[in-house]
C-alpha positions in Angstrom: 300.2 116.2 100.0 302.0 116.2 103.5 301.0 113.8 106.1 301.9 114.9 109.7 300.7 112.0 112.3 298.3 112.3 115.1 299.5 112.2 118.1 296.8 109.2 119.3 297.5 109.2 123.4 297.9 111.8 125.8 301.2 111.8 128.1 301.0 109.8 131.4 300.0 111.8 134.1 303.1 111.9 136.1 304.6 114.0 133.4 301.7 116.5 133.8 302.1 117.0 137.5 305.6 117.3 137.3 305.1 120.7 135.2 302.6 122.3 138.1 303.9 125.1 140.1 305.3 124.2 143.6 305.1 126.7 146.5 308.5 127.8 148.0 308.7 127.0 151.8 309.8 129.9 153.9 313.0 129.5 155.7 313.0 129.5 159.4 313.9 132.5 161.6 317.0 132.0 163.5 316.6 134.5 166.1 317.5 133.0 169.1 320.5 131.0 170.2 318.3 129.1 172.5 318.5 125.2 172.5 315.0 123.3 172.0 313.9 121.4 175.0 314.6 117.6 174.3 311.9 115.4 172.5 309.6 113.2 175.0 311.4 110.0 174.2 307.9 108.4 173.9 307.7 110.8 170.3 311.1 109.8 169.5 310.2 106.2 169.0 307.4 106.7 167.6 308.4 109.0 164.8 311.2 106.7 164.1 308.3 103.9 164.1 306.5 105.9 161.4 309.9 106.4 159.1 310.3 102.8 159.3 306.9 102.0 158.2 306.7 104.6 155.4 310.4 103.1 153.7 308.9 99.7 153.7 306.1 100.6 152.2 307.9 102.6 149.2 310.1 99.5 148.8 307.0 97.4 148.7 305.8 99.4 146.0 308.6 99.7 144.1 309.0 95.8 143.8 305.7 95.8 143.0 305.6 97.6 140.2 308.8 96.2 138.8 306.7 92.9 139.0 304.6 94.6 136.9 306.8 95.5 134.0 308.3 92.0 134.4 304.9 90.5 133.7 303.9 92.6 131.4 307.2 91.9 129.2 306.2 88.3 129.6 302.4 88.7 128.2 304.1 90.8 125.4 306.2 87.7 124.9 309.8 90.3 125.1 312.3 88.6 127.0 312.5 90.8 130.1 316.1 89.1 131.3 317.5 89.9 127.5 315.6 93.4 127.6 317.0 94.6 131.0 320.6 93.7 129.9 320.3 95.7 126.8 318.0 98.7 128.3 319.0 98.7 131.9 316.8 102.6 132.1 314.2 99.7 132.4 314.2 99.0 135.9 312.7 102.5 136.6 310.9 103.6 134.0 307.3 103.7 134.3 304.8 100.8 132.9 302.7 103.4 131.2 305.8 104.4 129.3 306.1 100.6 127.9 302.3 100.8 127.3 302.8 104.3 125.2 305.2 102.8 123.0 303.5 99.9 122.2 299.9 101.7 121.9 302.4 104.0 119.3 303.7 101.0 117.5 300.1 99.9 117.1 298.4 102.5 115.9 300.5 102.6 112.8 299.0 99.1 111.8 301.5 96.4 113.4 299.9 93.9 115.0 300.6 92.5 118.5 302.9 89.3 117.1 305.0 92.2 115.0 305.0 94.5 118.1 306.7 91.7 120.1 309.1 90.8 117.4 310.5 94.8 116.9 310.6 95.3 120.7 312.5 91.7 122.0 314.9 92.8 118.7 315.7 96.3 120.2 314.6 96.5 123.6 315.8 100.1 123.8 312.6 100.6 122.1 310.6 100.2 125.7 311.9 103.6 127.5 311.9 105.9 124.2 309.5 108.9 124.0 307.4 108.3 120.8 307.0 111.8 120.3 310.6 112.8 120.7 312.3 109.3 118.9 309.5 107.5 116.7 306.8 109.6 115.4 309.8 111.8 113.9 311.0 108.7 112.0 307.6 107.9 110.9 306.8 111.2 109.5 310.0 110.5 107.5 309.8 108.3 106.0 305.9 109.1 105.1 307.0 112.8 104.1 310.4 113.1 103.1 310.8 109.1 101.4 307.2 109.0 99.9 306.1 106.0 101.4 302.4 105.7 101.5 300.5 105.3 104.8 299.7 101.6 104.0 303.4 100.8 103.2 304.9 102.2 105.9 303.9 99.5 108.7 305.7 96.6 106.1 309.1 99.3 105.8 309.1 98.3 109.8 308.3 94.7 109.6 311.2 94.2 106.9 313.4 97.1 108.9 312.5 97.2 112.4 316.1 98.7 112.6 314.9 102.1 111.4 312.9 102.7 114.5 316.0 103.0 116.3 318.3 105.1 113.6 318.6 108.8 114.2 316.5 110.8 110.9 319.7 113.7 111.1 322.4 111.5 111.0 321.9 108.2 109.9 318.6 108.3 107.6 318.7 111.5 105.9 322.4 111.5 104.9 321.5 108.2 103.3 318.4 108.9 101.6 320.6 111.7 99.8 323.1 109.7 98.5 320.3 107.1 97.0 318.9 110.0 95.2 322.2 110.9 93.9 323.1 107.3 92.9 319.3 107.1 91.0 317.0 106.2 93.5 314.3 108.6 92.3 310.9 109.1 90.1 310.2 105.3 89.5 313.1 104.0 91.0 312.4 105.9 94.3 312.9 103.9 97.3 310.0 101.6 98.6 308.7 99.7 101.3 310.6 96.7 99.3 313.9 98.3 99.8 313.8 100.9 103.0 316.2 98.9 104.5 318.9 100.7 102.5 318.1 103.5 104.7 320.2 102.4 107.6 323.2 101.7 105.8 326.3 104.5 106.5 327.3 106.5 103.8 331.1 106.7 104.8 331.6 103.0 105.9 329.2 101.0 103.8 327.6 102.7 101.0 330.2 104.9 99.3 332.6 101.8 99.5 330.4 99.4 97.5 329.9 101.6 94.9 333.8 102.1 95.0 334.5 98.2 94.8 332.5 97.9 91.8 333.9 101.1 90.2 337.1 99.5 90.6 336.1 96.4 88.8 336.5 98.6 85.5 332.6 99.6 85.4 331.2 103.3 84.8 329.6 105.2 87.7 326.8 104.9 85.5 327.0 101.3 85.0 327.4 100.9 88.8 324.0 103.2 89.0 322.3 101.2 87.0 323.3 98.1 88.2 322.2 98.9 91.5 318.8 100.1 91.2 318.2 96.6 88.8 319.3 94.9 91.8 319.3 96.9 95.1 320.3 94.1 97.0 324.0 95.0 95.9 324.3 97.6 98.7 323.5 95.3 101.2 325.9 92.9 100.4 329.6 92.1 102.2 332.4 93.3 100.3 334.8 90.9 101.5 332.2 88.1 102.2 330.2 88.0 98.9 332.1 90.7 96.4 335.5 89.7 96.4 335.6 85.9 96.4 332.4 85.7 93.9 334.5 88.1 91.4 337.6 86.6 91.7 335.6 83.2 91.1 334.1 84.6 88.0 337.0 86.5 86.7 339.6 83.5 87.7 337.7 80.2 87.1 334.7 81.3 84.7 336.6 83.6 82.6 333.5 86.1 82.8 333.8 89.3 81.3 332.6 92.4 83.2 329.8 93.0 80.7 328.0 89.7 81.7 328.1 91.1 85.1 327.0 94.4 83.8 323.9 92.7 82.1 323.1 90.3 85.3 324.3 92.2 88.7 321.9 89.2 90.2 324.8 87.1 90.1 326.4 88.2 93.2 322.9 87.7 94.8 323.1 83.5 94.2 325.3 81.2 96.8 328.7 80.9 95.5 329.1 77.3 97.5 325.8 75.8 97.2 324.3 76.9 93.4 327.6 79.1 91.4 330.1 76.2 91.6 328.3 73.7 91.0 326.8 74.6 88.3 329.9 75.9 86.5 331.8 72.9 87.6 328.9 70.8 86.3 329.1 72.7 83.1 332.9 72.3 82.5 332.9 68.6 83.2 330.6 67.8 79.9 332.2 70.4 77.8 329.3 73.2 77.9 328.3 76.4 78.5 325.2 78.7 79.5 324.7 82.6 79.9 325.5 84.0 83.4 321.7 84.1 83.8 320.5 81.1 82.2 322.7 79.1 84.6 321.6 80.4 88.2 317.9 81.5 87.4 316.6 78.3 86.4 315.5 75.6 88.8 317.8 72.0 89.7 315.2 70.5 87.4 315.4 72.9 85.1 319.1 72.7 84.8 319.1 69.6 84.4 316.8 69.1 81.9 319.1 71.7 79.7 322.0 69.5 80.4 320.5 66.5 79.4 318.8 68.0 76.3 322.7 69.7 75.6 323.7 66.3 75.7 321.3 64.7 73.3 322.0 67.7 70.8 326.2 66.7 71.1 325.1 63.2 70.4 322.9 63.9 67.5 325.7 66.2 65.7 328.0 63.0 65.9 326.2 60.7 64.3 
C-alpha cells in the first residue's frame, strides 16, 4: 500500500502575499518642458527627517529579528555561531522557516533532544523547504525502500545524513545497486542498515565489492558476505581492508574460506582485540577458529586458554 505524507502546516504567510496580484503604476505624462517650482525648504527637511526615521526603524527591526533566530537557535540548543558559518542563507531567512522545519522534523516522531542533534549536525537543514527537500526523502524511503512508518524516524536518528542527500542522485542510484548486490525480499534494506543509502556508487560502493573480488572471492561470495555483514560497505578500504587482510593472509596464514565463512572479522579492532589474540595464541602453541577467537569475551578467552592448557598438560603425563 503507498503512503504519501501529509503535508501537517500551512506555508508562512509572506509566501502567500507574495503570489497576490500587484497593480501597475501609470507612468507620468511628460508634456511639458517646464521646470517644477523649487520645494519650500521647510518640506525638504522634513521629508528628509521622515527617510531618516523610516531606515532606522527597518534596521531596528531587522536586528531584532536576527536576535530572534539567534535565541531561538540557543533554546533549540544548535550552535548559532557553528550554524551561521556553515548556512550563511541564515542571516535572512525568516524565523518561521526554522520553525517549519523543525515542526516537519517533528511530526515524523523525533523528539526535541533528536531534532537538536540532526540540525546542529547539518545546519543547512534550517533554510530548506520541507516540501521541496524533506518530505520527498521521506516519502522515499517510506515508498520506494519499504520502511514502515514506525521505522522511519530511527533510519534518521542512526542517518541524519539522508535528510540532506539528493533522492535522484545520491539515494536512488544507491538503493539500485543494493538490490542488484542482494539487498531484497528478507534481506531488504532496514532501518538497521539505511545508512548504506548515502554511500556513492562510483567512489565507494562499487570499489568495496571490487577489493574483495580481488581477494580471489566469487561475486556471489562477496553478495553473500555482505548482506551477512552489511557493515562491510561501510568500512575503509585502505584503513580497515587492506592492513587487516594482509595481517591475516601474512601473519595468520588464514585462508580466504575462513573469511568467506566469518566476513565479521574485518568488523573487530585489528590493534586492540585481532593481534592480541593471535599473538596470544602463537606464544602457547595454539590455535582457534577465526570466529571462536574474536566473538568470545576477555574472560571467555581466557578461560579457553587456560582450559587449552590443562588439556596440553594432561596429554603429557
Amino acid at each position: 500500500m503507498i503512503i504519501r505524507l501529509q503535508l501537517l502546516f500551512q506555508p508562512p504567510a509572506a509566501i502567500l502575499s507574495s503570489s497576490c496580484p500587484t497593480t501597475a503604476v501609470p507612468k507620468p505624462c511628460l508634456k511639458s518642458r517646464r521646470r517644477a517650482p523649487p520645494l519650500p525648504t521647510h518640506f525638504t527637511l522634513q521629508n528628509s527627517l521622515i527617510s531618516h526615521q523610516t531606515a532606522a526603524t527597518t534596521t531596528t527591526d531587522s536586528g531584532l529579528k536576527f536576535r530572534e533566530k539567534i535565541s531561538y537557535l540557543q533554546s533549540l540548543g544548535v550552535n548559532p555561531t557553528k550554524a551561521l558559518q556553515k548556512n550563511p542563507n541564515l542571516r535572512i531567512a525568516p524565523l518561521s522557516l526554522l520553525l517549519s522545519v523543525e515542526h516537519c522534523l517533528s511530526s515524523m516522531g523525533l523528539d526535541r533532544s533528536a531534532v537538536r542533534r540532526i540540525l546542529d549536525m547539518h545546519p543547512q537543514l534550517l533554510t530548506a523547504d520541507p516540501y521541496a527537500d524533506i518530505y520527498p526523502i521521506l516519502d522515499f524511503l517510506l515508498n520506494e525502500v519499504g520502511i514502515p512508518y514506525p521505522d522511519v524516524k530511527k533510519s534518521i536518528v542512526r542517518c541524519p545524513r539522508l535528510l540532506v542527500c539528493s533522492v535522484d542522485d545520491q539515494l536512488k542510484p544507491a538503493l539500485e545497486f543494493l538490490k542488484k548486490l542482494g539487498f531484497v525480499g528478507p534481506k531488504k534494506i532496514t532501518c538497521q542498515n539505511t545508512v548504506l543509502l548515502v554511500s556513492n556508487v562510483d567512489y565507494t560502493l562499487a570499489p568495496k565489492i571490487d577489493f574483495l573480488m580481488g581477494l580471489g572471492f566469487e561475486y556471489d561470495d562477496v553478495s553473500n558476505m555482505v548482506l551477512r555483514s552489511p557493515g562491510l560497505l561501510t568500512f575503509s578500504i585502505e584503513n580497515n581492508f587492506k592492513p587487516k587482510t594482509e595481517y591475516f593472509q601474512e601473519q595468520m596464514n588464514g585462508r580466504l574460506e575462513e573469511l568467506r565463512r566469518f566476513p565479521q572479522y574485518f568488523s573487530f579492532s585489528l590493534e586492540g582485540k585481532i593481534k592480541p589474540r593471535h599473538q596470544t595464541l602463537v606464544k602457547h602453541g595454539f590455535s582457534m577458529r577465526l570466529s571462536e577467537m574474536l566473538r568470545i569475551s576477555d574472560g571467555e578467552f581466557n578461560a579457553r586458554l587456560i582450559e587449552m592448557q590443562l588439556q596440553l598438560v594432561e596429554r603429557n603425563l
